[in-house]
GUNU-828635 format. One record per residue: x, y, z of N, C-alpha, C in turn. Coordinates in steps of 0.001 Angstrom, whole numbers, plus 500000, padded with zeros to 6 digits. Each point is the difference from the previous one (the first is absolute). Example, Ala and Ser with C-alpha at 12.3 -4.5 7.8 and 13.67 -1.06 7.14 Angstrom:
2
     n_u     n_v     n_w    ca_u    ca_v    ca_w     c_u     c_v     c_w
  513190  494310  507800  499110  501190  500000  500900  501200  500000
  499650  501050  499280  500820  501190  500060  499230  501090  500730
This chain:
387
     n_u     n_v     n_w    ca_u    ca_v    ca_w     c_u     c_v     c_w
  949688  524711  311211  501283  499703  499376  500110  500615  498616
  498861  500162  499298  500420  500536  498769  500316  499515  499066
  500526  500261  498869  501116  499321  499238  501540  500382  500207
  500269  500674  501089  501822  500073  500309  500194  498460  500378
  501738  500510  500131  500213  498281  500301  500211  499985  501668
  499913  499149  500683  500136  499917  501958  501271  499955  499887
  500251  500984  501739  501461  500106  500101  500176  499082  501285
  501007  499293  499588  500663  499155  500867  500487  500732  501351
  499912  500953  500449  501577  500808  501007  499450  499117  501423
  501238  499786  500352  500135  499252  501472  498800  500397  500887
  499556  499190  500570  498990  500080  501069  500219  500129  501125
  500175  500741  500836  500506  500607  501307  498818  500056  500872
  498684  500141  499812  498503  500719  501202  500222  498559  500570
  499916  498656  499463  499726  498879  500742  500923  499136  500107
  501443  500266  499912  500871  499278  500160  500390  498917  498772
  501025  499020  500570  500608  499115  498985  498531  498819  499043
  499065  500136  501025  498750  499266  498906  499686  500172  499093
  499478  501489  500388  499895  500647  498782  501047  500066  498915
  501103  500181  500369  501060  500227  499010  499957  498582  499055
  499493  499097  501199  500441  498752  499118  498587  499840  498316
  498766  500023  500778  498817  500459  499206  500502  500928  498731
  500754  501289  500097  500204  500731  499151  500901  499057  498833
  501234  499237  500567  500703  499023  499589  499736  499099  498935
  498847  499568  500704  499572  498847  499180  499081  500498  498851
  499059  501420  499678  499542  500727  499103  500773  500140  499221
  501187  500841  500183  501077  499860  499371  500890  498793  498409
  500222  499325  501375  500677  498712  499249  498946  499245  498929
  498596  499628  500297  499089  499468  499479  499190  500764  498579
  500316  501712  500077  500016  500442  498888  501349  499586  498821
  501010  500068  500491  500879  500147  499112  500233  498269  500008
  499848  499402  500410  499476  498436  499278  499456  499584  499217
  498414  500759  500106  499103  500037  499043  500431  500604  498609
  501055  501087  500382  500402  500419  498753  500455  499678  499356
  501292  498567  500482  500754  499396  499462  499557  499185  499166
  499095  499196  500853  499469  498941  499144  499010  500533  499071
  499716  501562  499817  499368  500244  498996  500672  500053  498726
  501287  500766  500077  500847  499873  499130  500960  499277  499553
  500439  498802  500649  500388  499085  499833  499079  499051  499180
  498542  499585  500040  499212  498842  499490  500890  498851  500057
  499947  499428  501428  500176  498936  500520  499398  499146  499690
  500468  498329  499911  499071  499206  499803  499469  499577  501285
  499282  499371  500145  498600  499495  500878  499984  498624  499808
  499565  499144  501038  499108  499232  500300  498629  499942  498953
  499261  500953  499557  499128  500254  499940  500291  499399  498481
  501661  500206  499467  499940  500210  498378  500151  498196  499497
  500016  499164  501389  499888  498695  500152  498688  499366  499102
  499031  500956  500059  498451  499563  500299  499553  500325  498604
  499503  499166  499285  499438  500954  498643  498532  499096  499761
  499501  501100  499677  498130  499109  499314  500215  499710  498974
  499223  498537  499771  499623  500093  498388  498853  500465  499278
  500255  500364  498904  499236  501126  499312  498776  499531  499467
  499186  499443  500221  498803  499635  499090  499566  501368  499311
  499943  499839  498561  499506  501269  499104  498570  500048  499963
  499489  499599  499651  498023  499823  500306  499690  500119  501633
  500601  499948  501026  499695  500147  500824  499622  500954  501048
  500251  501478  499641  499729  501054  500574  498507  500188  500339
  499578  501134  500691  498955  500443  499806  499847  501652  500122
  498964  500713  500267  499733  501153  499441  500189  500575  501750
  501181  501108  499783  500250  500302  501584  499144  500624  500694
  498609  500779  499055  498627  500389  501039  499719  498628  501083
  500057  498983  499800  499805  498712  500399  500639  499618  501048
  501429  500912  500591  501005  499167  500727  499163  500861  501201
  499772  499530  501332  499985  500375  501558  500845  500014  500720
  500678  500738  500363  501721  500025  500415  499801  500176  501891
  498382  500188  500114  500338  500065  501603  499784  498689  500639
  500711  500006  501206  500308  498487  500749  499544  500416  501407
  499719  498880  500914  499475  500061  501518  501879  499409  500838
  500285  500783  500437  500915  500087  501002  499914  500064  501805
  500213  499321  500751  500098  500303  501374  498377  500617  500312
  498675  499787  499195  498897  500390  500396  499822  501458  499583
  501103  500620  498663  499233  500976  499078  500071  499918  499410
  499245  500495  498619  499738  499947  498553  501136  501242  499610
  501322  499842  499435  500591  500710  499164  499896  499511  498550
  499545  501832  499357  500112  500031  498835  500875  499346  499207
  501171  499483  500001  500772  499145  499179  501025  499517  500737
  500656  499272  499784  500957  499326  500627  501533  500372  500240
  500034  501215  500089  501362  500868  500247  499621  500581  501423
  501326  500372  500860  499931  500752  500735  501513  500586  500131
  499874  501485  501136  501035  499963  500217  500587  499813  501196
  501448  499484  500228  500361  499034  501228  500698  500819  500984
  500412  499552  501032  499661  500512  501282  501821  501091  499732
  500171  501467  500234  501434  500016  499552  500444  501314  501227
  499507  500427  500227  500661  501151  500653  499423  500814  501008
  500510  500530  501016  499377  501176  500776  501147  500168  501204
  499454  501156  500569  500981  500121  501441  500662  501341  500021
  500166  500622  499080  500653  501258  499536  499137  500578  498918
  500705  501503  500328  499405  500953  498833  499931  499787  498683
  501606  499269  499708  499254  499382  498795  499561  499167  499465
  499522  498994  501120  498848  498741  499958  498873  500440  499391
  499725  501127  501800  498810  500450  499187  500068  500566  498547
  500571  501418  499634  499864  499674  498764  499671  498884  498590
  500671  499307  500585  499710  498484  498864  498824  499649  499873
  499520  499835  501629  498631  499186  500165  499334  500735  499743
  499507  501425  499869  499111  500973  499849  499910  499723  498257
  501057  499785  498769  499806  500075  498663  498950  498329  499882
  501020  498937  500949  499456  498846  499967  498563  500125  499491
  499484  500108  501632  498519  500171  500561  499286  500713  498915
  500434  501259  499366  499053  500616  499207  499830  499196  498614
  500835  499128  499720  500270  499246  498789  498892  498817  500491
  500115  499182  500436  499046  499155  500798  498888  500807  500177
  499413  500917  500289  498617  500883  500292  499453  499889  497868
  501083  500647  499424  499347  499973  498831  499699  498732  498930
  500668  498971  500641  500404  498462  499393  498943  499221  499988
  499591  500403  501537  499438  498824  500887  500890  498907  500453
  501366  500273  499589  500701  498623  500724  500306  499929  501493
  499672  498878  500694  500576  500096  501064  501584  499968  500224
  499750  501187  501573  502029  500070  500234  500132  499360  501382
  501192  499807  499808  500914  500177  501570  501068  500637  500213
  500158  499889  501302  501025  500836  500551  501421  499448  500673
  501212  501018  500048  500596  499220  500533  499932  499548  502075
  500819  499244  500490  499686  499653  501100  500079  501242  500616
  498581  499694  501177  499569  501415  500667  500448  499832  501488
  501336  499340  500165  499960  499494  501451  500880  501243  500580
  500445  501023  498983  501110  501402  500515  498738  501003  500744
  498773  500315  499042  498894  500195  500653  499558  499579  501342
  499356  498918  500173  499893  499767  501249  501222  499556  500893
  501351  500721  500013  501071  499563  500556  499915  501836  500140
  499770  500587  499155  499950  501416  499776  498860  500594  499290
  499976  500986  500913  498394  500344  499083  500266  501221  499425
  501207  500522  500260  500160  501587  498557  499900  498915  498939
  500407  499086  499692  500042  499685  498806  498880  499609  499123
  498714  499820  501064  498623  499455  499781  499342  500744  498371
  500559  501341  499972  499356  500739  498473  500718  499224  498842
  501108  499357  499970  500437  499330  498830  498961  499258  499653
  499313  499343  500922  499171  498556  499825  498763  500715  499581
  499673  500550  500793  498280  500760  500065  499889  500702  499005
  500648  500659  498882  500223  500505  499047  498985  499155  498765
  500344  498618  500351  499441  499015  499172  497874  500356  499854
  499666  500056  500927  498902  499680  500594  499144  501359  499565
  500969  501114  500335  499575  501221  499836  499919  500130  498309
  501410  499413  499624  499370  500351  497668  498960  499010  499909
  499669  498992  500209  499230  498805  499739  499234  499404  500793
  498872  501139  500515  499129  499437  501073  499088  498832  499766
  499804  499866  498547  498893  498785  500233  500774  498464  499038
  501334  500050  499792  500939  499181  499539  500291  498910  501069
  500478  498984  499230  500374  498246  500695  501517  500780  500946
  500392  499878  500657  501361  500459  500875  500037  498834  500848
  501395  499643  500128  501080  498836  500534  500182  500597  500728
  500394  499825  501785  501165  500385  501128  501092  498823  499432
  500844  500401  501049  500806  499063  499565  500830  500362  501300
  500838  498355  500922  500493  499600  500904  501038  499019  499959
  501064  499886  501142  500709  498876  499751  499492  499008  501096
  500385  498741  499133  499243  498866  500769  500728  499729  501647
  500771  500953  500453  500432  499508  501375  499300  501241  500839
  499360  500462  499713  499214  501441  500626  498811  499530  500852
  499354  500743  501054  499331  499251  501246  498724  500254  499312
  498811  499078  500575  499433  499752  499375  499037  501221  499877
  499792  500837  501024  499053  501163  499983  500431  500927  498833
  500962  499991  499760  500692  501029  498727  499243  499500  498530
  499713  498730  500223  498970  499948  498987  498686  500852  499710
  499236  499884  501664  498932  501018  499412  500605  501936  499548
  500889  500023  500803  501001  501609  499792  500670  500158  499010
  499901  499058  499150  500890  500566  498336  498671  499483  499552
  498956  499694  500083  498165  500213  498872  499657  501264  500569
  499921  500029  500891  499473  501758  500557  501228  501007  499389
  501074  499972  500207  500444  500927  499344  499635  500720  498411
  499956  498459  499512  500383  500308  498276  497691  499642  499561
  499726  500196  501035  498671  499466  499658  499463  498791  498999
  501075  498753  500645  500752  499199  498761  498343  498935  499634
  500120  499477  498835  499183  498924  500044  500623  498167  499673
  501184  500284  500221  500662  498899  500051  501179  500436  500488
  500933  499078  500781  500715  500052  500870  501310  499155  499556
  500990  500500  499416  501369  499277  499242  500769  499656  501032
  500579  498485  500376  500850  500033  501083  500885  499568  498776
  501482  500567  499991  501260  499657  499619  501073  498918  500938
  500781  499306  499260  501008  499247  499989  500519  500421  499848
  501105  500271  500565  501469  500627  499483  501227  499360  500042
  499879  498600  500866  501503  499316  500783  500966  500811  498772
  500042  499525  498639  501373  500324  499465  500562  501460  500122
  499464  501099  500042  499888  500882  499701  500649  500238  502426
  499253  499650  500517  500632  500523  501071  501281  499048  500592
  500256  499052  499408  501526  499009  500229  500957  501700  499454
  499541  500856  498374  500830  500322  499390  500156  501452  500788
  499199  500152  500596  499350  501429  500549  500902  500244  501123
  501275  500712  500442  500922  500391  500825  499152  500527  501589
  499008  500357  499770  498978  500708  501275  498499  498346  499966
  500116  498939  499047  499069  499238  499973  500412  499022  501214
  498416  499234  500121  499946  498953  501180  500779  499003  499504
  500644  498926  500931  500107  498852  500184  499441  498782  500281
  498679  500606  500895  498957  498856  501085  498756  499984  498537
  500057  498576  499580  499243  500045  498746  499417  498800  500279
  500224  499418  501284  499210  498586  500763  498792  500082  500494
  499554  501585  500324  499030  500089  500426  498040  500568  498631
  500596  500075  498933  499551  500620  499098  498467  499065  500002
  500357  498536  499912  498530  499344  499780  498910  500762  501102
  500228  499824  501184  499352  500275  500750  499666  501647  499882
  500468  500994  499933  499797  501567  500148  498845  500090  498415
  500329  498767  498709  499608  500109  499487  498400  499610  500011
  499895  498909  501031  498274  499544  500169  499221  501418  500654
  501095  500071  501049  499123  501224  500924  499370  501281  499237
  501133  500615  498644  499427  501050  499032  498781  499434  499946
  499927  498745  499287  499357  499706  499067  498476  499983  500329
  500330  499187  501553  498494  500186  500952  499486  501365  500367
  501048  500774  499738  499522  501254  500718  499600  500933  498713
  500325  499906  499012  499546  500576  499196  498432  500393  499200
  499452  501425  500497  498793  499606  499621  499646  500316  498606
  501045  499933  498934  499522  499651  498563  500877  498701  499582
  499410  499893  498762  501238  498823  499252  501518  500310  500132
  500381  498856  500182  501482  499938  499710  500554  499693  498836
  501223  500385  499375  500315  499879  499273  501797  499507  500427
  500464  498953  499822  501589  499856  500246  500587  500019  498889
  501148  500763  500119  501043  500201  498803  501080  499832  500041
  501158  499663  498971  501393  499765  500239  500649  501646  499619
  500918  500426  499903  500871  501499  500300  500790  499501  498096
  499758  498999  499377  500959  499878  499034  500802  498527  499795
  499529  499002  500981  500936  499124  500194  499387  498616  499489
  498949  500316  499819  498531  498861  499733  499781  499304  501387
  498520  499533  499704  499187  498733  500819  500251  498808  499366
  500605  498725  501000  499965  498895  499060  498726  499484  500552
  500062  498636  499294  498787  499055  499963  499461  499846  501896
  501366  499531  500555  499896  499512  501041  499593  500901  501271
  500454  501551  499396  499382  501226  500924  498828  500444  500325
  499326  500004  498022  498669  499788  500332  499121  498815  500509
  500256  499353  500164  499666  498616  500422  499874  500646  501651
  500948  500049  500243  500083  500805  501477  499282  501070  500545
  499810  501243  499050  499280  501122  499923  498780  499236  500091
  499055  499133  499085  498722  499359  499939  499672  499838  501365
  501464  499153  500572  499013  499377  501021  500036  500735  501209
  500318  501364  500142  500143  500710  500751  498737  500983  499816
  499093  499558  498790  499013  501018  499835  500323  501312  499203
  500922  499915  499214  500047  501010  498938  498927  499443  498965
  499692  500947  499049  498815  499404  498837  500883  500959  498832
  501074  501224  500255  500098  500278  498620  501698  500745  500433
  500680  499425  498619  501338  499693  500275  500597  500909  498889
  501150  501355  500730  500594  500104  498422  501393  499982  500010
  500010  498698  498454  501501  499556  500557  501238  501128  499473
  499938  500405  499777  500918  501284  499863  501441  499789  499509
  500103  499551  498857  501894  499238  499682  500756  501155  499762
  501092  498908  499359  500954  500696  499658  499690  500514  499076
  500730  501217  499494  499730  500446  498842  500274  501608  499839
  498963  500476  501106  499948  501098  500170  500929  501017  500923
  499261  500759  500714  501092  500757  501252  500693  499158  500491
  501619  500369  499896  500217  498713  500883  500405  500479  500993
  499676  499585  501252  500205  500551  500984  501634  499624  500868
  500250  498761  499727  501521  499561  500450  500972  501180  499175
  499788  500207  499268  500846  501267  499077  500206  501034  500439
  498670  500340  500591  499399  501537  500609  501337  500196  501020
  499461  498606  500847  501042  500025  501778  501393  500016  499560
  500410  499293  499143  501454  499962  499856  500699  501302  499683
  498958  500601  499145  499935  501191  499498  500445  500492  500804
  499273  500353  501434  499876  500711  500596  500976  499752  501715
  500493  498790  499726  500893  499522  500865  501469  500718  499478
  500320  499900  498643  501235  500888  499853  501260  498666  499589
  499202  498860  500014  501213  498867  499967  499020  499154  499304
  501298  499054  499973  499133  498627  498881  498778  499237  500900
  500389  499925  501556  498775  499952  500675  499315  498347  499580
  499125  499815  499852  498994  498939  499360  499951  499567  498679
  500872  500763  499248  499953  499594  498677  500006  498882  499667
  500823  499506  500439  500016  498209  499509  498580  499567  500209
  499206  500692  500230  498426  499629  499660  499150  500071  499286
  500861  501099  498876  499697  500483  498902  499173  498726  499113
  498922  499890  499792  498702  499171  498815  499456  499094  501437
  500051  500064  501218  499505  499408  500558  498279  499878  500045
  499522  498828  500181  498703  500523  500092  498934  499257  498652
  498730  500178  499965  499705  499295  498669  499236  501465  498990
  500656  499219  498596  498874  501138  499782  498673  500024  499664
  498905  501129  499627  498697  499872  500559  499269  499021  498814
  501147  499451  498732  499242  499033  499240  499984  498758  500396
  501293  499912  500786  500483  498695  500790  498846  499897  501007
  499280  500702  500774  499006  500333  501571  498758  499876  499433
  500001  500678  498518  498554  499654  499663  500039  498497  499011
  500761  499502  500130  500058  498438  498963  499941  498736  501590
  500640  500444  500997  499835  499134  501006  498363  500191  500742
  499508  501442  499700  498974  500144  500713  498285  499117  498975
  500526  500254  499220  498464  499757  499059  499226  498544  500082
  499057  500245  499827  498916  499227  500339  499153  500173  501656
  500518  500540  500629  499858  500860  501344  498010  500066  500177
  499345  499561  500745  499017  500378  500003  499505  500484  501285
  501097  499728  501131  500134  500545  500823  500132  501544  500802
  500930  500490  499098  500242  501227  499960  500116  500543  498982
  499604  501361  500357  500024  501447  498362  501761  499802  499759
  500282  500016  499395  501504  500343  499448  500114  501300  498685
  500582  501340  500906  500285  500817  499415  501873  499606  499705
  500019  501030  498756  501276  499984  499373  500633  501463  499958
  501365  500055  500553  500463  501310  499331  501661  499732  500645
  500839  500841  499359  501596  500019  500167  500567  499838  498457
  500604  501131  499200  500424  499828  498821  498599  499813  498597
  499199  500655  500513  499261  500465  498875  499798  500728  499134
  500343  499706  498628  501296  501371  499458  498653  500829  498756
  498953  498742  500176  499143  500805  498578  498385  499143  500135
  499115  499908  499038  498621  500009  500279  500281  498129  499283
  501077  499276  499519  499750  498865  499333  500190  499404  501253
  501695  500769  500860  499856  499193  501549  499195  499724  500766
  499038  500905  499849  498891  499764  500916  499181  498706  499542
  499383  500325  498767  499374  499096  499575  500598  498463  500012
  501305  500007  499672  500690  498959  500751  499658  498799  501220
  499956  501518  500857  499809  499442  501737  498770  499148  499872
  498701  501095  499484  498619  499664  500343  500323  498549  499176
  500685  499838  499149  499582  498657  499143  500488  498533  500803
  500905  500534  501221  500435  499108  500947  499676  499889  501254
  498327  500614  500020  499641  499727  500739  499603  500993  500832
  500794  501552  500127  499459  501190  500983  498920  500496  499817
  499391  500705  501178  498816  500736  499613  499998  501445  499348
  501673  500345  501244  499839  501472  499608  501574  500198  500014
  500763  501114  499325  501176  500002  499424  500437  501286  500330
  501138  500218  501226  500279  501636  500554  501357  500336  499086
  499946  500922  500612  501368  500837  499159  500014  501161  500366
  501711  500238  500478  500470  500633  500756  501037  501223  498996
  500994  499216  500284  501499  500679  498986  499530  500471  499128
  499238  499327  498822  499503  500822  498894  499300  501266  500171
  498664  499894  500824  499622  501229  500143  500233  501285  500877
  501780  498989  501276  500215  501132  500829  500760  500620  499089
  500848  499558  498644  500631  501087  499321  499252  501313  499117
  499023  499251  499569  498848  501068  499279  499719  501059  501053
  500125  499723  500950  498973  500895  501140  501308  500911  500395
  501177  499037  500458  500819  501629  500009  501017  500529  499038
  499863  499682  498849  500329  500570  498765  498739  501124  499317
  498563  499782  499682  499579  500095  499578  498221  500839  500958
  500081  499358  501239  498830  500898  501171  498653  499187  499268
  499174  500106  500681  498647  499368  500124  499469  499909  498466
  499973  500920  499465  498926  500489  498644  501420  498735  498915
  500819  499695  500276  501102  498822  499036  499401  498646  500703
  499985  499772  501001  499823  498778  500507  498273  500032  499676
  499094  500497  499946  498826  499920  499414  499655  499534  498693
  501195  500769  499146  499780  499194  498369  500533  498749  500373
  501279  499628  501192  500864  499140  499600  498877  498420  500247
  498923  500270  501257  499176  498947  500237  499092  499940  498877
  499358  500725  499751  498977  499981  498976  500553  499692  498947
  500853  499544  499493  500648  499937  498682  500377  498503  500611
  500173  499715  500946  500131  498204  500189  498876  499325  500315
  499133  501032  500413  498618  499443  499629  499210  499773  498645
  500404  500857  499685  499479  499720  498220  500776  498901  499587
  501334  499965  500307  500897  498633  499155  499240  498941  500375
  499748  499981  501617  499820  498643  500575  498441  499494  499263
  499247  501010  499932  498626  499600  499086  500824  499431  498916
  500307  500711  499254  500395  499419  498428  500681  498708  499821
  500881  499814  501063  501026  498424  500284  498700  498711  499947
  498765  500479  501380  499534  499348  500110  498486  499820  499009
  500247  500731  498351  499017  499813  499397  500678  499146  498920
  501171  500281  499578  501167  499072  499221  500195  498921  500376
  499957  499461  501046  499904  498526  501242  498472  499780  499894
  498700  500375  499658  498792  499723  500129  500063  499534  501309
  500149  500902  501058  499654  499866  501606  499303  500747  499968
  498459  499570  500438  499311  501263  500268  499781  500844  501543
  500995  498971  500731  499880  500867  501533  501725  499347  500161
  501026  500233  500875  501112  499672  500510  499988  498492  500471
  499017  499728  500514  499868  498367  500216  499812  499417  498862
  499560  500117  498647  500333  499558  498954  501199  499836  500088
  501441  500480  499879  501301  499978  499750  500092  498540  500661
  499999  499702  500680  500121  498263  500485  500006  499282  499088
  498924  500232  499237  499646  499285  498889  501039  499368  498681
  500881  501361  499813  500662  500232  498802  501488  499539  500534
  500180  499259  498671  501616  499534  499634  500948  500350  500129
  500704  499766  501232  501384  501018  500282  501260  499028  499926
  500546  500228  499476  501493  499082  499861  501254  500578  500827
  500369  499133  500732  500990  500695  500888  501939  499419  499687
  500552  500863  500004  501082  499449  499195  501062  500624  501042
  501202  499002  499136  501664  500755  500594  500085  499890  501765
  500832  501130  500786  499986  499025  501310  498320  500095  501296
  498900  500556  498810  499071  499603  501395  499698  498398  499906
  499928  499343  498421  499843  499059  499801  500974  499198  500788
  500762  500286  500407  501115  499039  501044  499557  499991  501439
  499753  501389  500108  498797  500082  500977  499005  499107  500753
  499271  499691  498754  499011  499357  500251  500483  498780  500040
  500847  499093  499081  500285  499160  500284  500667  499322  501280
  500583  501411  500347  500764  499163  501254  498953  500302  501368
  498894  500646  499673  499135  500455  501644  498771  498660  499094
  500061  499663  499341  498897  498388  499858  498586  501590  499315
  500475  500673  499230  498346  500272  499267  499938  499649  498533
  498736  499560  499882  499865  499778  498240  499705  501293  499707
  501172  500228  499112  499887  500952  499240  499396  499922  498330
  500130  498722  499723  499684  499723  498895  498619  500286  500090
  498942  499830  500990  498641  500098  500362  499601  501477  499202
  500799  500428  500397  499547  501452  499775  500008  500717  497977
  500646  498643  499814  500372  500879  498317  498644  499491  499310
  499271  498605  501064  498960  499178  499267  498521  500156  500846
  499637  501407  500457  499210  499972  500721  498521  499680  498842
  499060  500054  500854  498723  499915  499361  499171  500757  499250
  499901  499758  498375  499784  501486  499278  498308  500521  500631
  499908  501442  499601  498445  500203  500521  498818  499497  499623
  498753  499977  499883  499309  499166  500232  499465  500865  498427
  500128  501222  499710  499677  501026  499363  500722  499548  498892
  501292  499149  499570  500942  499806  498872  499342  499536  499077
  500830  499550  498801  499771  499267  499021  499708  498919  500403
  500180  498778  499102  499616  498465  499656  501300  499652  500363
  501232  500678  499123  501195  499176  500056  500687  500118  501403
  500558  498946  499771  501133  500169  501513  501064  500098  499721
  500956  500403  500991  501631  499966  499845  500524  498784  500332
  501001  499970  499634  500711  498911  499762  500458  499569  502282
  499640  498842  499907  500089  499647  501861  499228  500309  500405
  498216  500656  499575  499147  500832  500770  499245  498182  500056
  499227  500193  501671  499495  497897  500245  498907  500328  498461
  499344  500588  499234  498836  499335  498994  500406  499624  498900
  501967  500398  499674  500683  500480  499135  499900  498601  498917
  500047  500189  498923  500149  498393  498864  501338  499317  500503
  500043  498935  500678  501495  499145  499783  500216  500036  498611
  501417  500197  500249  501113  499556  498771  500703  498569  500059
């Protein structure tokens, strides 16, 4: 790919799928763009730490890699599952993959079910495997797909974890999407059994609530990513692409991923990854402080990648890797599971949020200082002097 920018032109070798694939590259760049230049507020701008000044430590000190789905990634970023199927999928995924080869972050891909529905399209995917032979790589599937297609999207992408997607909102909005969404639990056990790496389940943008994963658990998922609002939105994409108002009135449907990760925490059940609307390296740190292990992102770095080609999206990770050290030496976390630890105050409407789904939020502004602190306490901390 280079550093030119990818050309959109209609997709004709594989029909209207493809076209649609090209579509959604499309729309999801110039989203990303929007909300780049716009600086939207967030969910995220809900959430603020408090600052203890003596409390840092020296960022040689911070360990930023985490155990995920049964591998050790170098730090707790990845990138999330976004595209393929066309020429200029591949393109994308080829800057992706080489960005991830030099990162070490693990990637994914987008759903590979046009591939094994079609196999010209199989080099978009395999592209991945070929820049980044000894890198973490996601397949990625929709959860109503038979169950053998599980082991046929890991062999394709030589995956080591296996992304099944959710999509209901996104195919209600989808003019060519399913209807039969009764059958999903079940197609979803069969992946899951048949899959011979980890699974990973994800939402498309719409979030996981409490009660899904609850469901996912007991179906034998172990690692969940709830995927909110925030980010690509995909009901936008379809309407987009429907030509009419379509679904709109659905417009903010869905939770977002501070809302998914405030219902999810305390979880010891399952890994809970975070990503949808992750606009910078404090969001992240954010997530991990509510609980995720590992924190994807999509929009942000699919715009770097086709604005800017592999050698831009290389500074663009490594430069949120350096932040994310530095966040977490200013926080005195010396690994991402530290962040639990530290004082987050949640305000404005997630705080309504919480109040109305039954979470203490107040819990969280008075967590337990480290063991490493001073003498004094904060004011509500249990050793604290009554007044």
């Amino acid at each position: 790919m280079g550093s030119e920018r990818a050309e959109f032109a209609p997709a004709t070798a594989h029909g209207l799928r493809a076209e649609r694939k090209n579509d959604h590259l499309r729309l999801a760049h110039g989203q990303a763009t929007a909300r780049e230049a716009g600086a939207a507020r967030s969910d995220f701008d809900e959430l603020q730490f408090i600052h203890h000044a003596l409390g840092g430590i020296d960022s040689a000190d911070v360990e930023l890699s985490v155990e995920v789905a049964g591998a050790r990634w170098p730090c707790p970023l990845f990138i999330n599952g976004m595209t393929g199927g066309t020429d200029a999928a591949r393109g994308v995924n080829r800057a992706l993959a080489a960005a991830a080869r030099e990162t070490g972050v693990p990637m994914g891909c987008g759903s590979v079910s046009i591939a094994l529905d079609d196999p010209r399209t199989a080099p978009s995917f395999t592209v991945i495997r070929e820049e980044n032979p000894e890198g973490i790589v996601f397949a990625n599937l929709g959860a109503d797909r038979p169950a053998a297609d599980a082991v046929r999207a890991v062999e394709l992408v030589g995956a080591d974890a296996l992304q099944i997607h959710l999509n209901a909102v996104q195919e209600i909005a989808m003019t060519e999407g399913s209807r039969e969404l009764g059958g999903w639990r079940d197609s979803l056990q069969a992946l899951i059994a048949a899959s011979p790496v980890p699974v990973i389940v994800k939402e498309v943008g719409f979030g996981l609530s409490r009660r899904t994963i609850d469901e996912l658990g007991a179906l034998g998922v172990h690692t969940v990513d709830v995927s909110g609002r925030g980010g690509t939105d995909f009901l936008a994409i379809e309407n987009e692409r429907r030509g009419d108002d379509g679904f709109a009135m659905l417009a903010g449907f869905g939770q977002s991923t501070a809302e998914c990760l405030l219902e999810a925490a305390g979880r010891e059940d399952v890994t809970v990854l975070a990503s949808g609307g992750i606009r910078n390296p404090l969001d992240a740190v954010k997530c991990l402080a509510l609980g995720a292990r590992g924190v994807g992102i999509a929009g942000a770095f699919l715009r770097v990648a086709l604005d800017g080609g592999g050698p831009a999206l290389i500074d663009r990770i490594e430069a949120w890797q350096g932040q994310l050290r530095a966040l977490l030496a200013l926080l005195g976390a010396p690994d991402p599971a530290a962040l639990e630890e530290r004082d987050l105050l949640v305000r404005g409407r997630l705080l309504e949020y919480c109040g109305l789904r039954g979470i203490d939020a107040s819990a969280l502004a008075r967590r337990r200082p480290p063991a490493a602190s001073l003498g004094t306490q904060e004011p509500g901390s249990e050793s604290g002097e009554k007044t």
